[in-house]
C-alpha positions in Angstrom: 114.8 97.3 166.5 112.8 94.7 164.6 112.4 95.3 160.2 108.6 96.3 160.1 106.9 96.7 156.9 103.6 97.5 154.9 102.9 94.4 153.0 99.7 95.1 151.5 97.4 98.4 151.5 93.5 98.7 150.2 90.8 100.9 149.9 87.2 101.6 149.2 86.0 104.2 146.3 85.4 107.4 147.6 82.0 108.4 147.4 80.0 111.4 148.5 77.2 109.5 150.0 77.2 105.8 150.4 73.6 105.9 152.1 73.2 102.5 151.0 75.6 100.8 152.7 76.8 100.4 156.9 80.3 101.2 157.9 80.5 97.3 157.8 79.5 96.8 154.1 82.1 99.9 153.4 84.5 97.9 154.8 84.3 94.3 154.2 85.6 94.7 150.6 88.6 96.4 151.4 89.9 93.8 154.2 89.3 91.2 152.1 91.1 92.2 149.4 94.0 93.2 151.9 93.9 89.6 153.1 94.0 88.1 149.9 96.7 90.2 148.9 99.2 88.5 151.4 97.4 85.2 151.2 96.6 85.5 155.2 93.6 84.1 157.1 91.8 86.6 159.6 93.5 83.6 162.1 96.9 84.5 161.0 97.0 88.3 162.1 98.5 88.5 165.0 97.1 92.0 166.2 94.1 93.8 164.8 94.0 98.3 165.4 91.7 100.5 163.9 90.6 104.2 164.1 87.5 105.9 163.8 85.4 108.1 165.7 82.3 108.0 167.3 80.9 111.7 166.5 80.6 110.9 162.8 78.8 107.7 163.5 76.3 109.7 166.3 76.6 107.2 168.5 78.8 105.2 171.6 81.4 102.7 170.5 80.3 102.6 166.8 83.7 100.6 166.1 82.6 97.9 168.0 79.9 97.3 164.9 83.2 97.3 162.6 84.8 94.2 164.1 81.8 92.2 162.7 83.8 92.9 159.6 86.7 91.7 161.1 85.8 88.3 162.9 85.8 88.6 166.2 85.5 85.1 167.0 87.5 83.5 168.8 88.7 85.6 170.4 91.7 88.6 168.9 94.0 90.8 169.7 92.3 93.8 169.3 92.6 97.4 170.1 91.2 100.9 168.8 91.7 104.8 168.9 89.6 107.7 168.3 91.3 109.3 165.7 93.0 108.8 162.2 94.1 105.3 161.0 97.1 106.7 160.8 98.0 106.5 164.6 96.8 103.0 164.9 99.2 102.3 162.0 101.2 103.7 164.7 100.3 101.5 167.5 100.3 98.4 165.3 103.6 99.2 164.7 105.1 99.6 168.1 103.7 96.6 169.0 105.3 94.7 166.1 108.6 96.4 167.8 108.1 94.8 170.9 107.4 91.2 169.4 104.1 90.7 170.6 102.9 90.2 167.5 104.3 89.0 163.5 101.8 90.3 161.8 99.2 93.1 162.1 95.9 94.9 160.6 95.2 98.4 160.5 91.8 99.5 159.1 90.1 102.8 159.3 87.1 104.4 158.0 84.7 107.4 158.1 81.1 108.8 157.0 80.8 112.1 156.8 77.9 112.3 154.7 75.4 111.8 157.2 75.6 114.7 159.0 77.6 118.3 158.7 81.2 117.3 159.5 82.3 120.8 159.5 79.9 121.3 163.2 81.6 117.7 163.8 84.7 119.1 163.8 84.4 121.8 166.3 84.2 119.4 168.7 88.1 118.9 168.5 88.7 122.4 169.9 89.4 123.5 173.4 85.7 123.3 175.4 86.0 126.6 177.0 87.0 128.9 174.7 87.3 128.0 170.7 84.3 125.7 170.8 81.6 127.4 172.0 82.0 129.9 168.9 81.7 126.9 166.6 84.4 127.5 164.2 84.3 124.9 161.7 87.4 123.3 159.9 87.1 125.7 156.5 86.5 129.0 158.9 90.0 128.1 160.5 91.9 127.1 157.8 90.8 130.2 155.9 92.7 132.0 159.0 95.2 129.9 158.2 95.2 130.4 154.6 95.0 134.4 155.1 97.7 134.3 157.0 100.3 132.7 154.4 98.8 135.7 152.7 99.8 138.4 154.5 103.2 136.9 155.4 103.5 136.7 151.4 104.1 132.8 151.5 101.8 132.5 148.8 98.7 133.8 147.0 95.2 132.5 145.3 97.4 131.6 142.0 99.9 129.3 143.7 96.8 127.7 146.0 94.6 127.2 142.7 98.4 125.6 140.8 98.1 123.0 143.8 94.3 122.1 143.7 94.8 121.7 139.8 97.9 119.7 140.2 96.7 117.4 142.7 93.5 116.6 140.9 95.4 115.8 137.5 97.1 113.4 139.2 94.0 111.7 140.5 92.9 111.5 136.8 93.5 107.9 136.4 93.0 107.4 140.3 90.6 104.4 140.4 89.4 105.2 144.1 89.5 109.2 143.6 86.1 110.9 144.4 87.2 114.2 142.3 89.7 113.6 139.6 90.9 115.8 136.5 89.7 119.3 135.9 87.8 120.5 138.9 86.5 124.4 139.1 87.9 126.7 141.9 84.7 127.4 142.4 83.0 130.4 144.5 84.6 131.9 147.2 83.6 129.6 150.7 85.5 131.6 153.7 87.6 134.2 152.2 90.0 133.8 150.8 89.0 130.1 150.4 87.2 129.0 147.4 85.7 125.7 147.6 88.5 124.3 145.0 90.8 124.5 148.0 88.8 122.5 150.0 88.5 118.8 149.8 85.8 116.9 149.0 83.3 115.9 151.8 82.8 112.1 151.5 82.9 108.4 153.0 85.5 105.5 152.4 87.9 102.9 153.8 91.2 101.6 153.8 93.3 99.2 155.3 97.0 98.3 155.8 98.6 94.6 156.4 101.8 94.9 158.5 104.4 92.4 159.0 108.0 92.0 160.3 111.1 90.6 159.4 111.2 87.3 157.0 107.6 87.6 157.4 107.1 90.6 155.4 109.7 89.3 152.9 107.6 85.9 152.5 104.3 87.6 152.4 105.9 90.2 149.1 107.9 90.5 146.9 109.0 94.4 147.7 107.8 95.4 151.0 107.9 98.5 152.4 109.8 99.2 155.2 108.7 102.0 157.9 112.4 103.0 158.7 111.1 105.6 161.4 107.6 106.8 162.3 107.4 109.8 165.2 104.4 111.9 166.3 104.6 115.5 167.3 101.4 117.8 168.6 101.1 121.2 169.5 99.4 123.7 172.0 95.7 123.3 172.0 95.1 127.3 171.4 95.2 128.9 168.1 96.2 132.0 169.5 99.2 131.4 170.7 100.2 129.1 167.9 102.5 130.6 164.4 99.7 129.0 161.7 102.0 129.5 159.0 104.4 127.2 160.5 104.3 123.4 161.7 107.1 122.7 164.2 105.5 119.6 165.1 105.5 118.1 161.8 109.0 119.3 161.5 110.3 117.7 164.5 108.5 114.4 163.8 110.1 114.3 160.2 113.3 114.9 161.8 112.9 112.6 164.8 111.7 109.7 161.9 115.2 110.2 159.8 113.2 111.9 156.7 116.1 114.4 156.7 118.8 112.0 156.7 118.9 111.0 153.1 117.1 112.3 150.1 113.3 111.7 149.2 111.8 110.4 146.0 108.1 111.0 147.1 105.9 112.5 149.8 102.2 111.9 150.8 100.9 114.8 152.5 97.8 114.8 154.4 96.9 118.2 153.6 93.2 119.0 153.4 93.6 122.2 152.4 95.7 123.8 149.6 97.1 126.3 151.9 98.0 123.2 154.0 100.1 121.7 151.6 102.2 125.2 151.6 102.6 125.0 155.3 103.9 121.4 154.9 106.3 121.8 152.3 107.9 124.5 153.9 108.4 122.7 157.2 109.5 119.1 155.7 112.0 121.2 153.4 109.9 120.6 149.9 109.6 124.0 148.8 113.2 124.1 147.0 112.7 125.3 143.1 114.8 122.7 142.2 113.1 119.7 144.0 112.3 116.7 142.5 110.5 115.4 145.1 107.0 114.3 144.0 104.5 115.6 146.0 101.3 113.5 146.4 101.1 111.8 143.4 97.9 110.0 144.4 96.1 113.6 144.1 95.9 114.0 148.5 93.1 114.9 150.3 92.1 117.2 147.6 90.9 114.1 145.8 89.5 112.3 148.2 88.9 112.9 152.4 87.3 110.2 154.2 87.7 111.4 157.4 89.4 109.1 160.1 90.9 107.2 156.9 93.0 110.1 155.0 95.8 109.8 157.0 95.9 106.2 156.6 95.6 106.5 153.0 98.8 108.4 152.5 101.2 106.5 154.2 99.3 103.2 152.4 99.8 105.2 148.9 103.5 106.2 149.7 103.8 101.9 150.6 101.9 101.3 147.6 104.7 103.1 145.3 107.5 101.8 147.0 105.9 98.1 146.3 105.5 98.5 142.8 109.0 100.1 142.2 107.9 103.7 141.6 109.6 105.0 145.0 112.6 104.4 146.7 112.3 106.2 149.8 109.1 107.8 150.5 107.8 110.0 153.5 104.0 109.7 154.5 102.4 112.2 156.7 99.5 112.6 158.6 97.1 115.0 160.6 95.1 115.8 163.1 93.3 118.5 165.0 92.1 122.1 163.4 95.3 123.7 160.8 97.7 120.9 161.2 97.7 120.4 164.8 98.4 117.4 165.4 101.3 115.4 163.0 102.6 112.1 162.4 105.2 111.6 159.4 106.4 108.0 158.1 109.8 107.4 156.7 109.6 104.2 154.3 111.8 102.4 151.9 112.7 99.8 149.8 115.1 97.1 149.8 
């Protein structure tokens, strides 16, 4: 297989309501600095992916508006999914495998302020049963969260510990939308207070890929995806263990993330109960382990949906680049309580 690496990661400031700007504006910023980062020309990328999705815009192929941002002209290599950046990381990166392409950009991005994104959500569930109730996103993961509960794998204290610690390390974040000392708040869906949620809010990122001597002439340090896998499971809640994620599990293991030992993990975990389910399953719930669990702050910082996913596996490339991580594993999500999971393994040279 080919050396792929992330050789340069952006992102907008998280805001709760960017009313005054288009998904284009948002952006703009952020692939330009990207670009600039890596001294490239829009001509010089080699394939372009990004992922969005259409029910947070409100209307039909929304990300066709985005590649104004992009330059479409002449003609690119060009290709989009409906869901987090994340997984068009993911496809970027296969076809970098394949050596169709040298280079690559990955952009995602995501308004939720226009509209209730918890109703948006529903619309991920199965058509027939699940979604005609409406269950939003904080309805389920308080199910999820009450069930940690009663199986005694944790309680409000250890849930408020996480929401504190992630937002003290956002404190210095400069794209954070809720950083330092943050109330828990009142309670939202029992036993959910609205600490443990994240922020509802709009933003941007994007990632530069590259493989080979390329990535080694475009920086100094790149960060190498050593393995990258994708795991989902079944569609019904009810026949599903919520206190456990064996797809997250399998994808860490089928990306190497248990061959050798972490310095750092990204977790995509919107919710604080979330993070418990995660750190159980990727084997980062050990008293003694020094892993350092998303030192960014997380989704509890800031949640620009279609782009959080994105985000962490650009923030665990980001440390590896600077020479704060060695070997770091980014993870992702989709789908209600952590159905859907993609976990990066990355290093340094």
């Amino acid at each position: 297989m080919r050396d792929v690496a992330v050789v340069a990661f952006g992102q907008s400031d998280h805001a709760r309501d960017s009313a005054e700007t288009s998904e284009v504006e948002m952006l703009m910023p952020v692939l330009h600095d990207v670009l600039e980062q890596t001294g490239l020309a829009a001509r010089d990328i080699g394939f372009t992916c990004s992922g969005s999705s259409d029910y947070l815009a409100g209307r039909a192929f929304s990300f066709t508006m985005a590649l104004d941002g992009v330059g479409a002209w002449p003609p690119i290599s060009e290709s989009h999914v409906e869901m987090d950046g994340a997984w068009a990381l993911y496809e970027a990166w296969v076809k970098l495998l394949t050596g169709e392409a040298e280079t690559a950009l990955v952009y995602s991005y995501g308004k939720s302020s226009p509209g209730s994104v918890r109703d948006v959500l529903t619309r991920q569930l199965d058509p027939y049963y699940a979604a005609p109730l409406w269950p939003d996103a904080v309805a389920l993961a308080a199910l999820q969260a009450q069930a940690l509960i009663d199986a005694g794998l944790t309680d409000p204290q250890e849930l408020a510990g996480i929401a504190a610690r992630s937002r003290a390390a956002a404190a210095t974040h400069p794209h954070a939308q809720l950083r330092g000392e943050v109330p828990m708040g009142e309670t939202l869906v029992a036993p959910l207070r609205t600490g443990d949620c994240p922020p509802i809010g709009d933003g941007a990122a994007a990632v530069v890929l590259a493989a080979g001597d390329t990535a080694r002439r475009l920086t100094d340090r790149p960060a190498w995806i050593r393995g990258l896998d994708h795991r989902i499971e079944a569609h019904a809640l009810g026949v599903r263990d919520l206190t456990d994620s064996p797809s997250t599990r399998l994808a860490a293991e089928r990306a190497g993330a248990f061959e050798r030992p972490l310095d750092t993990a990204e977790l995509h975990a919107p919710f604080t109960s979330q993070e418990v389910v995660l750190r159980r399953a990727l084997r980062l719930d050990a008293p003694d382990s020094t892993v350092c669990v998303n030192p960014s702050g997380g989704a509890l910082a800031a949640n620009p949906v279609m782009a959080t996913g994105l985000i962490r596996l650009g923030e665990a490339a980001a440390r590896i680049q600077r020479g704060a991580s060695d070997r770091a594993l980014a993870h992702a999500t989709s789908g209600p309580c952590l159905q859907h999971n993609l976990v990066a393994v990355l290093e340094g040279e």
